[in-house]
C-alpha positions in Angstrom: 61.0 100.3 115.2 63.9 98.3 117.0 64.0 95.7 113.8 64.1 98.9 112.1 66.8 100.0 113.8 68.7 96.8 114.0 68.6 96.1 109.9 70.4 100.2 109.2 72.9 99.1 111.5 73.4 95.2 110.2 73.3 97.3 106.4 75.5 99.5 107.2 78.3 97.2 109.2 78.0 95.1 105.5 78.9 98.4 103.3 81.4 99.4 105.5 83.2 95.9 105.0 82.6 96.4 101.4 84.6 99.8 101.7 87.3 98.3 103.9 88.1 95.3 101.3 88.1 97.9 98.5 85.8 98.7 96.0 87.0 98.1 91.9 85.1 101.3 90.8 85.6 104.8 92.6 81.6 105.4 91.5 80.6 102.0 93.3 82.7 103.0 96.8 80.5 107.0 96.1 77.4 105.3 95.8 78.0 102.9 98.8 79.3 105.7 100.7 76.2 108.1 99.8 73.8 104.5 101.1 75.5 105.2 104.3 75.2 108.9 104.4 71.8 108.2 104.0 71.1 105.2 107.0 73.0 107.5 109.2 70.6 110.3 107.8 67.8 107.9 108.3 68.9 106.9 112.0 69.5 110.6 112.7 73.1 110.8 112.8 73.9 114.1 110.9 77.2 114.6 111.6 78.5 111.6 110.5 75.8 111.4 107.7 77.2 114.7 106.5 81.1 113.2 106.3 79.8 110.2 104.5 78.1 112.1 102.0 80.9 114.7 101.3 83.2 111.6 101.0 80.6 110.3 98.2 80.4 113.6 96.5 84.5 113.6 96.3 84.9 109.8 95.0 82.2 110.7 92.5 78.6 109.4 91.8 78.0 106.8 89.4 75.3 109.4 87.5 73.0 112.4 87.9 70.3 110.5 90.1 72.8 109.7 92.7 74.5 113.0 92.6 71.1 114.9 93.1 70.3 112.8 95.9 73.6 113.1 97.1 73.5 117.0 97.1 70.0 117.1 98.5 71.2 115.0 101.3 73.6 117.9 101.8 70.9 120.5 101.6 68.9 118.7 104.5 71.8 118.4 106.8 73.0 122.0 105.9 69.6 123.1 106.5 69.5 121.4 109.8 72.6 123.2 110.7 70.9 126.2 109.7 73.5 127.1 107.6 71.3 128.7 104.6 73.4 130.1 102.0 75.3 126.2 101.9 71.9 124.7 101.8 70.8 127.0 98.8 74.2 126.0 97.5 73.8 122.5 97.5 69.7 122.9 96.2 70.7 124.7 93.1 73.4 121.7 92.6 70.7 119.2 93.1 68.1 120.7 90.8 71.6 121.1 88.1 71.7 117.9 87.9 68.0 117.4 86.3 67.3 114.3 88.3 64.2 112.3 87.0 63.4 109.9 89.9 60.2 110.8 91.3 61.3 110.0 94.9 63.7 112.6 94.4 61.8 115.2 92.2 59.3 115.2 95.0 61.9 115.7 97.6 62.9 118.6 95.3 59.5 120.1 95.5 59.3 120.0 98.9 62.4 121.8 99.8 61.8 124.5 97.5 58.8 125.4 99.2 60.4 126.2 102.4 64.0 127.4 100.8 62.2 130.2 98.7 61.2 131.2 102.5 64.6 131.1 103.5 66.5 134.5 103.9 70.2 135.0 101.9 
């Protein structure tokens, strides 16, 4: 788990330089933004997961795939806040987005088991 660890963090010190120098393409600073979003989702950070990915979502995705994963990211975290009706927000623009990666339709699939549970 520790060389887990230590690559996330070695991955995301090398995106974050790549943000600092400056990216050409808004779409390639979202979609580097959104990778980071997700190793702090991965390393349990939420908080600063959540700022990551809300920065990706406003720089702009370079497609559908990477804005559904993007917003189901943000369904997770507002989930784990246990703040439903944001969550149910954000699921409804993931599914919008008709995402065909199976990673993420299964992800889909998932959630919408236990968000049709949900209350509001």
């Amino acid at each position: 788990m520790a060389m887990m660890r230590q690559d996330f963090d070695g991955a995301e010190k090398m995106m974050q330089k790549g943000l600092d120098l400056g990216t050409p393409m808004k779409e390639v600073k979202g979609a580097s933004l959104l990778q980071m979003g997700m190793i702090s989702m991965q390393k349990g950070n939420f908080k600063q997961a959540e700022s990551y990915i809300r920065q990706s979502i406003r720089e702009g995705l370079p497609d559908k795939e990477n804005e559904a994963a993007a917003y189901l990211q943000m369904c997770n975290i507002m989930m784990n806040k246990r703040e439903f009706r944001a969550a149910k927000d954000f699921f409804r623009k993931t599914k919008a987005c008709k995402p065909t990666n199976p990673e993420i339709v299964k992800q889909i699939k998932e959630v919408e088991k236990y968000i049709s549970r949900i209350p509001g």
